[in-house]
C-alpha positions as CSV (number, residue, x, y, z in Angstrom):
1,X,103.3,65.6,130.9
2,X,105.4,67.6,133.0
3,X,107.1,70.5,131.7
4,X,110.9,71.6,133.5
5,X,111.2,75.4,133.1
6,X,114.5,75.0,132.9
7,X,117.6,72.7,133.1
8,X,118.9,74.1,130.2
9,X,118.4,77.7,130.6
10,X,116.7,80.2,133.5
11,X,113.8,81.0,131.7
12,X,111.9,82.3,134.8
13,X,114.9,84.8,135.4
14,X,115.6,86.5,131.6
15,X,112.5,85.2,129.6
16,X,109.6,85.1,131.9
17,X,107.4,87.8,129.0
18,X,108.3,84.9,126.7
19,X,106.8,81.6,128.7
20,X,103.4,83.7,129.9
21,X,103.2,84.7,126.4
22,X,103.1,81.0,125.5
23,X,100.8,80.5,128.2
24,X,98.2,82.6,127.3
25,X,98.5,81.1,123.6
26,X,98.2,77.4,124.6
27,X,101.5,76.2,123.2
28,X,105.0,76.0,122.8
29,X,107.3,74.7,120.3
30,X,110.7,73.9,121.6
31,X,113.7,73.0,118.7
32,X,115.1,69.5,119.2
33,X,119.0,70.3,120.7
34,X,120.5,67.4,118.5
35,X,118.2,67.3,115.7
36,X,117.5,71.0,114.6
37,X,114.8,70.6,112.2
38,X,112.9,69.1,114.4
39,X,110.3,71.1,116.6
40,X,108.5,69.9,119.1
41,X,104.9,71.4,120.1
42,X,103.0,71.1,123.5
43,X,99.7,72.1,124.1
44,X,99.2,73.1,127.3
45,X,96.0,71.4,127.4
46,X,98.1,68.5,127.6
47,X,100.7,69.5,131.1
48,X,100.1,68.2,134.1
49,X,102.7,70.4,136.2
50,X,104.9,72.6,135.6
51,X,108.7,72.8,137.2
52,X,110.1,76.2,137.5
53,X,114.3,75.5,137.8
54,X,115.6,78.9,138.8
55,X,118.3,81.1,140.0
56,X,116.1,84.5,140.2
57,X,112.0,83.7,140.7
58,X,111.4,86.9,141.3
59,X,110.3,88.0,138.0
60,X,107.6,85.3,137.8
61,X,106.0,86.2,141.1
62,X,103.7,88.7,139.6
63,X,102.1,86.3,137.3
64,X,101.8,83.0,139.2
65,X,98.2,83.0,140.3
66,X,97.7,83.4,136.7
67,X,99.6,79.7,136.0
68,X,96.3,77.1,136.9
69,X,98.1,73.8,136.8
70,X,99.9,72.6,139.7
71,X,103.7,74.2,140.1
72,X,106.7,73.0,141.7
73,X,109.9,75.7,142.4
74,X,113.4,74.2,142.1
75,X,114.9,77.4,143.2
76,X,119.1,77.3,143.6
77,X,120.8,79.1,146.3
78,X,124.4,79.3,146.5
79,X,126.4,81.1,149.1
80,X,128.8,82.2,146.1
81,X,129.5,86.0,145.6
82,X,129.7,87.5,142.3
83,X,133.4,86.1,141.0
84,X,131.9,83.0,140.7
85,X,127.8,84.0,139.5
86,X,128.5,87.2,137.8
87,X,125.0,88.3,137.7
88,X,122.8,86.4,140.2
89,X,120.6,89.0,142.2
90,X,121.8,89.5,146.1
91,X,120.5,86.9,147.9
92,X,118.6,88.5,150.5
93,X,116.4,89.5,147.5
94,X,115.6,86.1,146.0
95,X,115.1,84.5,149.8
96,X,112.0,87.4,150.0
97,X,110.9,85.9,146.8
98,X,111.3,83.0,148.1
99,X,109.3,83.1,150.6
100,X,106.3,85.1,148.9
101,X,106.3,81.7,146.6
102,X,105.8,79.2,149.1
103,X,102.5,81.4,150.7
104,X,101.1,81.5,146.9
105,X,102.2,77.8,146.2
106,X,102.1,75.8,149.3
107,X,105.4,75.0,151.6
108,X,105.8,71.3,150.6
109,X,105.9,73.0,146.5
110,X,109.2,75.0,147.4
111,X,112.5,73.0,146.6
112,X,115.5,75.1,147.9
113,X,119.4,73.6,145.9
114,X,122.3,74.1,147.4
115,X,124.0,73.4,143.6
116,X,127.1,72.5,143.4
117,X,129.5,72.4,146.4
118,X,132.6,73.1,145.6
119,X,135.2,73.4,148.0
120,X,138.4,76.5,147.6
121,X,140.6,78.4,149.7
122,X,137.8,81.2,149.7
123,X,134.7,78.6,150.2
124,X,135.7,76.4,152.2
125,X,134.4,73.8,154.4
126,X,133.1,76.0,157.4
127,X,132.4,78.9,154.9
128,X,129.6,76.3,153.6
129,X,128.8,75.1,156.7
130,X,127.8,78.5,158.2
131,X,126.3,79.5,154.9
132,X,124.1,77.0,154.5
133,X,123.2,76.9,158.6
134,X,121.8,80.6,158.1
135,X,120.0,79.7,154.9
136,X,118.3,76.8,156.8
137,X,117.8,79.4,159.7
138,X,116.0,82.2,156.9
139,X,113.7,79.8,155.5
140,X,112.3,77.9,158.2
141,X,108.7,77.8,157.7
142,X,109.2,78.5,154.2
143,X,110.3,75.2,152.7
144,X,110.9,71.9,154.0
145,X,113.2,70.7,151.3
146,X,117.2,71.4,150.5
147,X,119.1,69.2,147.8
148,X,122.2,69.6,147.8
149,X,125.1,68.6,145.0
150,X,128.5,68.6,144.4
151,X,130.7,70.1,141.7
152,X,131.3,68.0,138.2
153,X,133.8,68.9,135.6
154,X,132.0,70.0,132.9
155,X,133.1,71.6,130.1
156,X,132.6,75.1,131.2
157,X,133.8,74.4,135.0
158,X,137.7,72.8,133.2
159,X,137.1,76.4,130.9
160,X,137.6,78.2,134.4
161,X,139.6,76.4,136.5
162,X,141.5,79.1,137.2
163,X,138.6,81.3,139.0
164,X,136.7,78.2,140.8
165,X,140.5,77.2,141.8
166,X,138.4,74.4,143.5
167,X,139.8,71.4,145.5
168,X,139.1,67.7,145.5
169,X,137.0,66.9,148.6
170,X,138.3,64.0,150.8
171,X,136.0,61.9,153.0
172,X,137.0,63.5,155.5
173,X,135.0,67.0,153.9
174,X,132.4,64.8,152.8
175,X,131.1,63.4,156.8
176,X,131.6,67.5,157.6
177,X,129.3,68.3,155.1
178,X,127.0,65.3,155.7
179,X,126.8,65.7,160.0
180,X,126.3,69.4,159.9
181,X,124.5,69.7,157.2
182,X,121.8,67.6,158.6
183,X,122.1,69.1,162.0
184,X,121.1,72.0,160.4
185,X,118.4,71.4,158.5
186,X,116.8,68.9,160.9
187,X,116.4,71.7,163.5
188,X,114.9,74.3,161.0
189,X,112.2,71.4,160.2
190,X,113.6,70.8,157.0
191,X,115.2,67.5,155.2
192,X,118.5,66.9,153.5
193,X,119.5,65.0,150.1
194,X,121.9,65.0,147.4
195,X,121.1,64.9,144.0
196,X,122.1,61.9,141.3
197,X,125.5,61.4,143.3
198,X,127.4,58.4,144.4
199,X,127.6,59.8,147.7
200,X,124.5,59.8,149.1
201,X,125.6,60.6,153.0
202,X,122.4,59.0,154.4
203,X,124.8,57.4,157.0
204,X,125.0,61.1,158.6
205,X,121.2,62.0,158.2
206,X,120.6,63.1,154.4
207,X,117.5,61.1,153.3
208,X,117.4,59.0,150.0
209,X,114.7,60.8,147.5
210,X,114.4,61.7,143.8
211,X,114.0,65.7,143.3
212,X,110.8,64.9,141.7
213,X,109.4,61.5,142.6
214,X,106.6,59.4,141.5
215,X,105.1,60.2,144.7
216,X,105.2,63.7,144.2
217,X,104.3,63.6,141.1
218,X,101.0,61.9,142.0
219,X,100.8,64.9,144.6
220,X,100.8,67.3,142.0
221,X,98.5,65.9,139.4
222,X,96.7,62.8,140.9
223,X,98.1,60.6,137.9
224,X,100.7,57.4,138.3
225,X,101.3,57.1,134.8
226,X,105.1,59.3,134.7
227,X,107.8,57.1,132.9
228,X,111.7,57.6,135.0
229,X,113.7,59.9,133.1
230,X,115.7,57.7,131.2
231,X,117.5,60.7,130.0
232,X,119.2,61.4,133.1
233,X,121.1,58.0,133.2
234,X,120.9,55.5,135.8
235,X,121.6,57.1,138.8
236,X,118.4,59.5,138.7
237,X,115.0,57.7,139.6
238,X,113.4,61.0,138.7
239,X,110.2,60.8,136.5
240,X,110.1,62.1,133.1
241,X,110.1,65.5,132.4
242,X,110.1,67.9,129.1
243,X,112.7,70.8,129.2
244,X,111.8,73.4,127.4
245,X,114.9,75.3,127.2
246,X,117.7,76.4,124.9
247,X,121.4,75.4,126.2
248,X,123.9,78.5,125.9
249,X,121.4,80.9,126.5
250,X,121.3,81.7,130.6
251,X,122.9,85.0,131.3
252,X,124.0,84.0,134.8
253,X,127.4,83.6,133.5
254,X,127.8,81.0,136.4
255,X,131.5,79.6,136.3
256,X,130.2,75.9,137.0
257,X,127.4,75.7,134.8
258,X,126.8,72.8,133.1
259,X,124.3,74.2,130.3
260,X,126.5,77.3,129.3
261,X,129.9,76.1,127.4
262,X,130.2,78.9,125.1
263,X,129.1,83.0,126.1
264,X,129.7,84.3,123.1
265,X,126.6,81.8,121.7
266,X,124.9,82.9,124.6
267,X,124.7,86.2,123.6
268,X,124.0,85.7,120.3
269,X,121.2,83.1,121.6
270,X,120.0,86.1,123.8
271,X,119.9,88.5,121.0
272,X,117.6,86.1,118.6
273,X,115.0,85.5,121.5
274,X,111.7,87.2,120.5
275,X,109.2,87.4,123.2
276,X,106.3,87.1,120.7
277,X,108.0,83.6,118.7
278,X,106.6,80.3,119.5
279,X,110.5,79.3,120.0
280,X,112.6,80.3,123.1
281,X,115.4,81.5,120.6
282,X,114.9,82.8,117.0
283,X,111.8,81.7,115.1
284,X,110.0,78.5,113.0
285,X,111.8,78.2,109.7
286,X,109.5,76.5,106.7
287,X,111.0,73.3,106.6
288,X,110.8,72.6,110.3
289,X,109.0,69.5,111.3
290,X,106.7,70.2,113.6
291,X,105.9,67.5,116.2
292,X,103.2,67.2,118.9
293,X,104.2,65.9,122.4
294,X,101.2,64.2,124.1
């Protein structure tokens, strides 16, 4: 099993006491999002990897050599400023941790996102295009990896329309994107791919991968028995992971976000957690049905 750490929530960057805490106990029960009285228990006996999605790493970085199973960093860097993620960490700061991760973890371990694109009269296309040439330029040597996505109209993104203020991009945005995009990487050593699009721009250099493949998941634990995450839909040829999170409960406040929906829930959510429960927000009732993942 693998566990993703999280698509639902930054756990690294608000409940990282929380998940070491679980670690050092040997499990974690995670509440079923559509069936609530059901819980689900994992041993960690029973992980293979582990998949740290975050915005912030930095507050895991003190405890990583304690983590002994194999780790993979999904770590998203947007050139956004703080109208758009209200409480992300300055940049400069999470490339540092960024690069302290990949000398503890291993270069071809680091995943950098450049998640989502969206294109407005204050981001527009050459604002991206420089931005994401200088973040190439500051991590050279320091990943190899960049996936890059673009904006979908989620709940919370139609909520705040008024802030992204974000246009449609034409094709003509798109073959920007896609030749300079992997100009830039390609010279910085790195490779270039979208993420469970339609538009895959491999015709201007981006290369055709999953985020996490078969291939690297045999990299990571030496096993070839990962089912595709059917979960994702048909588009993602991903293999199967278990998300441990809590939706509505990341304090990013990002104004695309497709796990938030509702802040007031999120603070609520944030207010219940208990770094010493089994459960990532509030506790096991007595009528919960515990299950064990294998």
């Amino acid at each position: 099993m693998i566990l993703n750490v999280s698509g639902r929530t930054d756990i690294v960057a608000f409940y990282t006491p929380w998940f070491i805490n679980r670690y050092k106990a040997g499990f974690i029960d995670v509440r079923n999002p559509f069936n609530q009285k059901l819980v689900n228990r994992i041993y960690f006996d029973d992980v293979d990897a582990i998949m740290f999605c975050t915005k912030n790493p930095i507050p895991i970085l003190k405890y990583l050599k304690q983590i002994k199973k194999p780790i993979l960093f999904h770590i998203t860097l947007t050139p956004y400023k703080n109208d758009i993620e209200p409480n992300v960490p300055p940049k400069g700061n999470i490339i540092n941790a960024i690069k302290k991760i990949s000398e503890i973890i291993g270069i071809d371990n680091v995943y950098i996102r450049y998640d989502p694109i969206f294109i407005s009269d204050k981001y527009n296309i050459d604002y991206h295009i420089k931005s994401f040439d200088n973040l190439c330029r500051l991590l050279k040597g320091y990943t190899k990896h960049i996936i890059v996505s673009f904006i979908d109209e989620y709940k919370n993104v139609s909520k705040n329309l008024n802030i992204l203020n974000y246009h449609k991009l034409t094709d003509s945005d798109y073959q920007k994107i896609g030749i300079n995009f992997s100009k830039s990487a390609k010279k910085n050593n790195m490779t270039v791919q979208t993420c469970c699009e339609d538009i895959n721009l491999i015709e201007y250099g981006f290369i055709k991968e999953e985020c996490i493949s078969h291939t690297l998941a045999f990299k990571l634990t030496g096993k070839t028995n990962f089912k595709t995450w059917k979960a994702r839909g048909n588009n993602c040829k991903c293999v199967e992971m278990f998300d441990i999170g809590v939706y509505n409960s990341c304090r990013h406040f990002c104004k695309y976000c497709y796990a938030n929906f509702d802040e007031n829930k999120v603070e609520l959510n944030y207010q219940n957690h208990d770094v010493n429960s089994s459960l990532l927000v509030g506790k096991l009732k007595y009528d919960d049905i515990i299950k064990i993942r294998k």
